[in-house]
C-alpha positions in Angstrom: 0.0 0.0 0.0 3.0 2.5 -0.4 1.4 4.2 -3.2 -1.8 4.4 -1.7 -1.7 8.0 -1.1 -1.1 9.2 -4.3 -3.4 11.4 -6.3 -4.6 13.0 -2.9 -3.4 16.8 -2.2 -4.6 19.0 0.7 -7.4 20.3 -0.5 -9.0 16.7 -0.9 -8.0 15.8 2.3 -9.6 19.0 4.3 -12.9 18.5 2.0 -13.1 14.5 3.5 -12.0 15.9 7.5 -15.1 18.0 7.1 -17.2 15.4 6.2 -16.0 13.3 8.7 -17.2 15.9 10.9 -20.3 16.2 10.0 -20.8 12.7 10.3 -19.5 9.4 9.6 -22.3 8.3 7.5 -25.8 8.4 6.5 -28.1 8.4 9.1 -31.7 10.2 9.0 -32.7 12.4 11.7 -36.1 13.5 13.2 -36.8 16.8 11.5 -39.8 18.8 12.1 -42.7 18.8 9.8 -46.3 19.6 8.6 -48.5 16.7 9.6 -49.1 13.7 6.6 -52.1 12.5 7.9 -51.1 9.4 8.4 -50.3 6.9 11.3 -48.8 4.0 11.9 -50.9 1.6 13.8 -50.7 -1.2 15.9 -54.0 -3.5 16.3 -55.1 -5.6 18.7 -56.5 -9.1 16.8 -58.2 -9.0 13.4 -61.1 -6.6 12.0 -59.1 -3.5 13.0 -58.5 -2.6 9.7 -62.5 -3.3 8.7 -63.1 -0.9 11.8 -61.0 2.2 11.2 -62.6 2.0 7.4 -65.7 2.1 9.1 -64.8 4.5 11.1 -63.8 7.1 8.3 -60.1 6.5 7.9 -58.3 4.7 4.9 -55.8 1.8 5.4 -53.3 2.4 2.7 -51.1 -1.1 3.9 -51.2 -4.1 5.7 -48.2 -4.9 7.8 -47.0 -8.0 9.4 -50.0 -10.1 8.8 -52.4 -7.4 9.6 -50.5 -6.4 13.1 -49.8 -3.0 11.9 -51.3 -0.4 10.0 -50.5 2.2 7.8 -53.3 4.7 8.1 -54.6 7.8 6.5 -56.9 10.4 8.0 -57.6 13.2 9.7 -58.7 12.3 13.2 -56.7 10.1 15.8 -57.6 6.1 14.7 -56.5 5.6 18.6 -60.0 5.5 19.6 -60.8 3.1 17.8 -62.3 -0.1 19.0 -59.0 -2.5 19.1 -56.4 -0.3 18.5 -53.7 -0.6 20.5 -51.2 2.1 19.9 -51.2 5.1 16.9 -49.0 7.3 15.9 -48.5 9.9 14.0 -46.0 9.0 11.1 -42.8 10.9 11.1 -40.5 12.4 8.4 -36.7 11.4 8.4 -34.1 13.1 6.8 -30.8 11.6 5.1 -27.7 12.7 6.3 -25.4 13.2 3.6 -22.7 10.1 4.2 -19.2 10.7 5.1 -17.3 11.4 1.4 -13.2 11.2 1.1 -11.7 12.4 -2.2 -13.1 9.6 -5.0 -10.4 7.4 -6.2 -7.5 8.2 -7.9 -7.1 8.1 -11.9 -4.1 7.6 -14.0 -2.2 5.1 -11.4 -0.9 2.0 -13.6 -2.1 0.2 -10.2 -5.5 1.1 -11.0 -5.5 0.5 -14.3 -3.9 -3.1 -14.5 -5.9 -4.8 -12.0 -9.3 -5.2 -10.0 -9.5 -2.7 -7.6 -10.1 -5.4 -4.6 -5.9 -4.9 -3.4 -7.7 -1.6 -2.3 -10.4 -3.2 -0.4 -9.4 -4.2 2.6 -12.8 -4.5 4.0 -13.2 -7.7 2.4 -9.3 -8.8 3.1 -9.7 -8.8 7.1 -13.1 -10.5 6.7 -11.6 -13.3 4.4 -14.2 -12.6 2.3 -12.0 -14.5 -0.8 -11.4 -17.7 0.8 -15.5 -17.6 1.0 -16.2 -17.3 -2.6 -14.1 -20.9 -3.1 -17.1 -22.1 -1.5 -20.1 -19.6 -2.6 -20.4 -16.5 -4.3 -24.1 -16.4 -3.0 -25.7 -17.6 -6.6 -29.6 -18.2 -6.0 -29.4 -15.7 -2.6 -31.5 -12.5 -3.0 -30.8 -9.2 -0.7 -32.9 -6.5 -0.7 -31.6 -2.8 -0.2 -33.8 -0.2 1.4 -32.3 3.4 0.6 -31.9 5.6 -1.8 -32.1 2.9 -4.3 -29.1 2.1 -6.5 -27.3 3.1 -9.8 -29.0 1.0 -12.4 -26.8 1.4 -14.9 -23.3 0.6 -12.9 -21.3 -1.9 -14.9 -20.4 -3.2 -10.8 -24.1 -3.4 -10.2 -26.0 -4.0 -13.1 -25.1 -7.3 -13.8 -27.3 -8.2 -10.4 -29.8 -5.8 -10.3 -33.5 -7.0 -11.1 -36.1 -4.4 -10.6 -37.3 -3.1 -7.5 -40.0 -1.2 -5.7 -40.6 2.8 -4.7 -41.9 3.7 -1.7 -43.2 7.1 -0.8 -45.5 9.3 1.2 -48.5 7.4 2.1 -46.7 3.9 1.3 -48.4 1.5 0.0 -51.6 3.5 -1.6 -51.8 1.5 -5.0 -49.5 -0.8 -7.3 -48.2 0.2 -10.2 -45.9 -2.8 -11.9 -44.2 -2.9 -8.8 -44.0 0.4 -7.2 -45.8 2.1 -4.8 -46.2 6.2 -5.4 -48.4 8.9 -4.2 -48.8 10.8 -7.1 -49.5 13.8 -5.1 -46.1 14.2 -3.9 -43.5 15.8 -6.0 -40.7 13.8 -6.9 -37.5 16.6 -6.9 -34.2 15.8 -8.6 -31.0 17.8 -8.2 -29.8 19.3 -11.7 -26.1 19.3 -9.1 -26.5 17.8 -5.9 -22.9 18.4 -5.4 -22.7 22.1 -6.0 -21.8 24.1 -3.2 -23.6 27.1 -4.3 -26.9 25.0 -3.5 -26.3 23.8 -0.1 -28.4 25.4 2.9 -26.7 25.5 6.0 -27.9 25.4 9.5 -26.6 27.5 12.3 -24.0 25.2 13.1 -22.8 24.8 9.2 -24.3 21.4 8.8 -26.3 20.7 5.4 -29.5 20.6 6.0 -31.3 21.5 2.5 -30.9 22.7 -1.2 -32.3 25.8 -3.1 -35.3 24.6 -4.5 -34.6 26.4 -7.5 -32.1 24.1 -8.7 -34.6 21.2 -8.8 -36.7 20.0 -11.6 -39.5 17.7 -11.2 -39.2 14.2 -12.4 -41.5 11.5 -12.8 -39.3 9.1 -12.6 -40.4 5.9 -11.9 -37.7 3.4 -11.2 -35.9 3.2 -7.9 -32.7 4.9 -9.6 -30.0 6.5 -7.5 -30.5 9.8 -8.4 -30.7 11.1 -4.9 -27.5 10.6 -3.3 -25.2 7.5 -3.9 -25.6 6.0 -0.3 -27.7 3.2 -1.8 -25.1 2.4 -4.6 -22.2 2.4 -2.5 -24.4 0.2 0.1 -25.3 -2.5 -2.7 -21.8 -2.4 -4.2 -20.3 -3.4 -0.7 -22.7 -6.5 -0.1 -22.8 -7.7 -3.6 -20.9 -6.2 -6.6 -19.9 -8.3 -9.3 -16.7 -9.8 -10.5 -15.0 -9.5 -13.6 -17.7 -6.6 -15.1 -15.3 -4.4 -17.1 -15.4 -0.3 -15.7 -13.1 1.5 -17.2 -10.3 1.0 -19.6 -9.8 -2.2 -18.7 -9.8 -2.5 -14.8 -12.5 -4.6 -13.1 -13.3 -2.6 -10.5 -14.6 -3.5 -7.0 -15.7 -7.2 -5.2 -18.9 -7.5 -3.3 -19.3 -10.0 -0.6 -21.9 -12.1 -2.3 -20.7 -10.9 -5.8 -23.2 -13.3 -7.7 -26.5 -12.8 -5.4 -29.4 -10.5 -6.6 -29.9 -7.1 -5.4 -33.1 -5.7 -5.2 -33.6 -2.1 -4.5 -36.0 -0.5 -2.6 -35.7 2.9 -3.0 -37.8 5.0 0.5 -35.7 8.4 -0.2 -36.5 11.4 -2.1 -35.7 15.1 -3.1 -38.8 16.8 -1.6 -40.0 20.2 -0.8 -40.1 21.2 2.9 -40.6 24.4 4.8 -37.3 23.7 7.7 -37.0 26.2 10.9 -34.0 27.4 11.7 -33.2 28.8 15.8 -30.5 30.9 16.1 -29.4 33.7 17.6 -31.4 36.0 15.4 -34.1 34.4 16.6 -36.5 31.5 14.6 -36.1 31.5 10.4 -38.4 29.4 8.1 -37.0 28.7 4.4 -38.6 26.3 2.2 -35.7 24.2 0.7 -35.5 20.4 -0.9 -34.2 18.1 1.0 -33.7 14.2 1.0 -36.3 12.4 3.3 -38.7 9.6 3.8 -41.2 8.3 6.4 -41.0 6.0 8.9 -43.9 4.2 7.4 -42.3 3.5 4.0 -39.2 1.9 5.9 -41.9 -0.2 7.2 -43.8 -0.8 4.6 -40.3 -1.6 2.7 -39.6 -4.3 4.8 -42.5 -5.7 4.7 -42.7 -5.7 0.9 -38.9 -7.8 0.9 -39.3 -10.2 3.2 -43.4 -11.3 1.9 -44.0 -9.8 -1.3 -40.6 -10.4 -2.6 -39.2 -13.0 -0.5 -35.4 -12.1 0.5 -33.1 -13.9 2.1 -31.8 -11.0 3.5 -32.1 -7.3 3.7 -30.1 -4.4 4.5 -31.1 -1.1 6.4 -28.3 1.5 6.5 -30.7 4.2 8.4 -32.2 4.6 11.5 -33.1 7.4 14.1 -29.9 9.3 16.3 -30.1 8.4 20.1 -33.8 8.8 21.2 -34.4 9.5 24.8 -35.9 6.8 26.8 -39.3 8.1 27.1 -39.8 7.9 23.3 -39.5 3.8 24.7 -42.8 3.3 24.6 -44.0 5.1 21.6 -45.7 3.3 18.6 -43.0 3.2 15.9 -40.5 1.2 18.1 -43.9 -1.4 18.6 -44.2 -1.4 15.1 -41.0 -2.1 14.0 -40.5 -4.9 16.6 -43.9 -6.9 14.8 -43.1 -5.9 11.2 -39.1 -6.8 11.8 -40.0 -10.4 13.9 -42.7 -11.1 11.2 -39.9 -10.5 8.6 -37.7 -13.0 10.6 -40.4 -15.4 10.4 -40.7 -15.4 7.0 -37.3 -16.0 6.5 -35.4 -12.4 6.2 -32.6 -11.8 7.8 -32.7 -7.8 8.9 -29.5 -6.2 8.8 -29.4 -2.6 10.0 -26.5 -0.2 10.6 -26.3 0.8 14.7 -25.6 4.1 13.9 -23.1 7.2 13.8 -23.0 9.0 16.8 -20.3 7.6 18.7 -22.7 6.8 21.4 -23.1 4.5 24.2 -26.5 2.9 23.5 -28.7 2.1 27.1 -26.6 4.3 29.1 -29.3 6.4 30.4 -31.9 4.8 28.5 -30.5 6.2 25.3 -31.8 4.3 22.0 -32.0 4.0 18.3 -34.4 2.5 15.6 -34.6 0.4 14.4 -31.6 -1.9 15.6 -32.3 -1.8 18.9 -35.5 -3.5 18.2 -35.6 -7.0 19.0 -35.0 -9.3 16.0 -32.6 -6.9 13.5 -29.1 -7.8 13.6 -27.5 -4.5 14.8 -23.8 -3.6 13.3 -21.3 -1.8 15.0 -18.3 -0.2 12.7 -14.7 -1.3 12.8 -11.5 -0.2 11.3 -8.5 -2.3 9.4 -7.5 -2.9 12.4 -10.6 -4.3 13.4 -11.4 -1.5 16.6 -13.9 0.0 16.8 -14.9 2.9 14.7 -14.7 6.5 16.8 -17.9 7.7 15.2 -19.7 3.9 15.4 -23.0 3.7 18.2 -22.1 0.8 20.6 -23.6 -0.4 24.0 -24.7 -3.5 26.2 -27.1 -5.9 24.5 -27.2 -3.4 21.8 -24.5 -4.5 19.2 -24.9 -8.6 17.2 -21.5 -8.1 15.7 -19.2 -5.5 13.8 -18.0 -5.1 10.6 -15.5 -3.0 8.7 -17.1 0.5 8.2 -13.8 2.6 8.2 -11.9 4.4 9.7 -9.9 3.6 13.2 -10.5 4.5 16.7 -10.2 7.7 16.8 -10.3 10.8 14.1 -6.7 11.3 14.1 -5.5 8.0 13.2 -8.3 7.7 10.9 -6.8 11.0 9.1 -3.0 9.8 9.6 -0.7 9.0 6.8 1.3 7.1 8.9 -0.5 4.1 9.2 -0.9 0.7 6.8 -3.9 2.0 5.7 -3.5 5.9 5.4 -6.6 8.3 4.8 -8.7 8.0 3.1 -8.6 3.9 2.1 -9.1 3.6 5.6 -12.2 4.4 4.2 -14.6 1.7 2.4 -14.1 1.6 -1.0 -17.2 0.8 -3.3 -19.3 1.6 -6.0 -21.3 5.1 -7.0 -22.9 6.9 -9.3 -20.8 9.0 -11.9 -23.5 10.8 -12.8 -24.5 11.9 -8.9 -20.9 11.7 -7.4 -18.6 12.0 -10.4 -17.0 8.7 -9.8 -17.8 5.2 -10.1 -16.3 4.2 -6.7 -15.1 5.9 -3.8 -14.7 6.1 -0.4 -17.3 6.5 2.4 -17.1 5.7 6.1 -20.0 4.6 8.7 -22.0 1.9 10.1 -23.8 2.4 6.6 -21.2 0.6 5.3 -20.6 -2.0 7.8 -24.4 -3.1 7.4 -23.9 -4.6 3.9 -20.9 -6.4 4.8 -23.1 -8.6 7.1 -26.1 -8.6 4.8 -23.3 -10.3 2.0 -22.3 -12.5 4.0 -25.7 -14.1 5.9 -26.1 -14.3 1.8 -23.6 -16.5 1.6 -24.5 -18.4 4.5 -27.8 -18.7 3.0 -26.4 -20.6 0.0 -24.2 -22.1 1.9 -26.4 -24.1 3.7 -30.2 -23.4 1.9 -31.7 -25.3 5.2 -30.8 -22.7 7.7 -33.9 -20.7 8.7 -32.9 -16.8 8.9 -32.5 -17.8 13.0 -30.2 -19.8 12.7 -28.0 -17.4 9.3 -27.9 -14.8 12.8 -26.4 -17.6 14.7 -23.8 -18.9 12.5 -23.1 -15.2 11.9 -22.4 -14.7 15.8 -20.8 -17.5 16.6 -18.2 -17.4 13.9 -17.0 -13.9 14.7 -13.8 -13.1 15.1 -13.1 -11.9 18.8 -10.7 -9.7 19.4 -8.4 -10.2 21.7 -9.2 -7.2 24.8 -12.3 -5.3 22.9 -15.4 -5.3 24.4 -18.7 -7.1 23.8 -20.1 -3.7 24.5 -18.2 -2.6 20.7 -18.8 -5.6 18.4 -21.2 -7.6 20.1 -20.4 -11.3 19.7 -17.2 -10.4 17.7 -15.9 -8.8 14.0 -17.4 -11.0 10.9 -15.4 -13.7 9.6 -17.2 -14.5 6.5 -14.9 -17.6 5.7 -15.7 -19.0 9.0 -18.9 -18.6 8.6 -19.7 -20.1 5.1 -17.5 -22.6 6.7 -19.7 -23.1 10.1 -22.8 -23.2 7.7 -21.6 -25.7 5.3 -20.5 -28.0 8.6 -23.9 -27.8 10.1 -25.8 -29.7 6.6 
C-alpha cells in the first residue's frame, strides 16, 4: 500500500476531514414537519382494519400479517375499537454520508488490476477464501435506501427491478411500485454544488435551493438522490470481472453473484425547515432528502413477503432517542413488522448508527436496531477496533463489521499508518452521474451493514436449510473476537465470512 496515497493533495484531504465531521455516514434524523395525515398503527387481533374503514379513515397497507397499519386520516384512529397504539407517522431526513476524495485516476495500479488490493474491507473478513465455497448464486438481498445506480457496470449485472416507496406507502401498485402521485418527486440538476447547499446555524447541510430542482416522474428506484444506496449494494454484492473503465475490473462485493433488489424509500422533496438561532426563529422552504417512517416499514415488509429475501439491509435509522420515546408506537411497530420479517425467512441487517454513542446508558436508544430481531452492526476499522464515530452499548450490538476508519479521528486522518486516509475508508461503487465517480470512499456503520447482509447471503447458499434464525447464529458465533475489545463494541465479535460459510456448510 506505499502508493496508496497518491493522487490525494490538501485540498482533498480537508474537504473528506469535514465530512467526517459532519458525520461518519448516512443516518436520518427527526426533523420537524407539517402533519401527513397518516399513522402507523398497531392493532389488537383481526377486524381493525375493517373498523377504522368504518370508522372514516383509509388503510393504505397491511403490515406483518395485519398487526400494523398504515393509516390515512384526519382524526386520531387511537380511539378506535381494538387499537392498540397510533402514531403519528414521522419524516426522516438523510444525512449526507461521510465522502473522502473519490479514487484516484491515472495510477498504472488502478489501471492493471481489480481494484479489490484496495479493499481491505473484504481482506480482514476473508471474504475471498468464502467465494471458493459460494459467491451467494440463488441468494437475493434487498436494499432499502436511496435505491441504487441502475446502470453501474459493478451493479447491473445483479440488479433486477425493485420497488418505490413514498409518502403514504403503499396507496396502490403500479408494476411494482408504490407512489403517491401527489407528492412531487425533486431531482437535483447538481447535488454536489456548493452554491446550492443550505446551511444550519452550526454549518451542517441541512437542504438545497429549490430552484435548482426540476421535477421528475421518474419511476424506477434509480439512484438519483445521493449515492448512499449504490455504494451500500456495491459493498454487499458487486460483481466480479464486469469491465469499468479502460480495462480494470473494479470492486468485489461480498456475495458478488447474489441478486440485489432495490428498494428505494428516499427522495428530493419540498419542505418548509425552521432554523433557531441567535437571530431568533427563520423558516426557508428548501429540498431536502427524506422519507417516512412508514415507507421503511412498509419496505420491509414488501422484501421479506412480497418479494421473498433472504436477507435485507437497512443502512438508516433514528440518532439516540431519549428513553421516554421507549414506549411510543414506531418502536412497537417495527419490533412486529421486523419479527414477522424474521419469520418469513429475512434476515434484517441494520446499521447501529453514527454517533459515537453508548446505547442504554441512560436509556438512550436508536431505531430500528435496537428492536428485537434486526441484527445490529457496529463499525470497525482495518485494524478491526472499533470505529470513533460507530454507536455501541450492552445488549445493543450482534457483531461488527469494517465500516472505516480507526478509533479515533486522528488516526483515521494519519498517513502514517498501513492503511492511510482516506482507504481507511470503504471503497465501493457510486454513481458517476451523482458523485462523479464510479467508486469511492465512504465511512459509517452504513457501510458495515452490507458487509453482514453479503455474508448471511452467503451463508444462505451455503447451507439453503438454515432458517434466517439460525443465518444470525452462524453469523455470531463465527466472529472473530478480538483479543481485549469489548462485547459492548462488536457484540459477539468482528465478521469472519470464511468462517462462517465454513460453520454453515459443517452444520448440513
Amino acid at each position: 500500500m506505499s502508493d496508496s496515497g497518491k493522487g490525494f493533495d490538501r485540498r482533498s484531504v480537508l474537504k473528506g476531514v469535514g465530512a467526517l465531521l459532519g458525520g461518519a455516514a448516512a443516518s436520518p434524523r427527526l426533523v420537524a414537519a407539517e402533519p401527513t395525515g397518516q399513522y402507523v398503527v398497531s392493532a389488537r387481533g383481526k377486524g381493525a382494519g375493517r373498523r377504522l374503514e368504518k370508522a372514516g379513515f383509509t388503510v393504505t397497507r397491511e403490515l406483518a400479517g395485519g398487526r400494523v397499519l398504515l393509516v390515512a386520516g384526519g382524526d386520531d384512529p387511537a380511539s378506535v375499537n381494538g387499537i392498540k397504539n397510533a402514531t403519528r407517522d414521522v419524516r426522516l431526513r438523510l444525512e449526507r454520508p461521510s465522502r473522502s476524495a473519490p479514487l484516484p485516476k491515472g495510477t498504472a495500479e488502478t489501471r492493471a488490476e481489480s481494484l479489490y488490493p484496495r479493499q481491505w474491507d473484504k481482506q480482514t473478513t476473508h471474504a475471498a477464501a468464502a467465494h471458493d465455497v459460494t459467491t451467494g448464486e440463488g441468494a437475493t438481498v434487498a436494499v432499502i435506501d436511496t435505491g441504487s445506480d441502475l446502470d453501474h457496470p459493478d451493479l447491473a449485472p445483479n440488479l433486477v427491478p425493485g420497488a418505490l416507496f413514498r409518502r403514504v406507502a403503499g396507496t396502490g401498485p403500479d408494476d411494482g411500485v408504490f407512489t403517491d402521485s401527489g407528492v412531487d418527486v425533486r431531482l437535483p440538476e447538481d447535488p454536489l454544488t456548493a452554491a446550492d447547499e443550505v446551511t444550519d446555524g452550526g454549518g451542517a447541510v441541512v437542504g438545497y435551493d429549490p430552484d435548482a430542482f426540476e421535477v421528475t416522474d421518474d419511476r424506477h428506484p434509480s439512484d438519483d438522490v445521493d449515492g448512499h444506496g449504490s455504494h451500500v449494494a456495491g459493498i454487499a454484492a458487486a460483481s466480479v470481472g464486469e469491465e469499468v473503465d479502460d480495462g480494470f475490473t473494479g470492486v468485489a462485493g461480498t456475495a458478488p453473484d447474489a441478486t440485489v433488489v432495490p428498494h428505494r424509500v428516499f427522495y428530493w422533496e419540498r419542505q418548509e425547515v425552521t432554523f433557531e438561532g441567535d437571530g431568533g426563529e427563520r423558516t426557508e422552504e428548501l429540498v431536502v432528502t427524506s422519507t417516512t417512517t412508514a415507507d421503511v416499514l412498509a419496505a420491509i415488509d414488501f422484501a421479506a413477503n412480497e418479494v421473498g429475501v433472504d436477507a435485507m439491509n437497512l443502512s438508516i435509522g433514528t440518532p439516540p432517542l431519549p428513553p421516554q420515546l421507549n414506549s411510543e408506537g414506531f418502536r412497537g411497530a417495527y419490533r412486529q413488522v421486523i419479527q414477522d420479517a424474521v419469520s418469513s425467512d429475512s434476515v434484517v441487517v441494520v446499521s447501529a448508527g453514527n454517533s459515537g454513542t453508548e446505547l442504554n446508558q441512560g436509556g438512550a436508544f436508536t431505531t430500528p436496531n435496537s428492536v428485537p430481531g434486526a441484527t445490529s452492526v457496529s463499525a470497525t476499522g482495518p485494524d478491526d477496533e472499533r470505529a470513533f464515530y460507530s454507536n455501541y452499548g450492552a445488549n445493543e450490538i450482534t457483531l461488527g463489521a469494517p465500516g472505516g476508519g480507526y478509533e479515533t479521528l486522528e488516526k483515521t486522518l494519519s498517513r502514517d499508518t498501513e492503511w492511510p486516509y482516506p482507504t481507511n475508508l470503504v471503497l465501493s461503487t457510486t454513481p458517476p452521474d451523482v458523485y462523479g465517480a464510479a467508486h469511492s470512499y465512504f465511512a459509517g456503520t452504513s457501510m458495515a451493514a452490507p458487509q453482514v447482509t453479503g455474508a448471511a447471503a452467503l451463508v444462505a447458499t451455503a447451507n439453503p436449510d438454515l432458517s434466517a434464525t439460525q443465518v444470525e447464529s452462524v453469523l455470531e458465533n463465527s466472529a472473530s473476537d478480538v483479543s481485549g475489545q469489548r462485547r459492548d463494541d462488536v457484540g459477539a465479535g468482528v465478521l469472519d465470512v470464511a468462517a462462517a460459510v465454513r460453520a454453515a456448510t459443517d452444520r448440513r
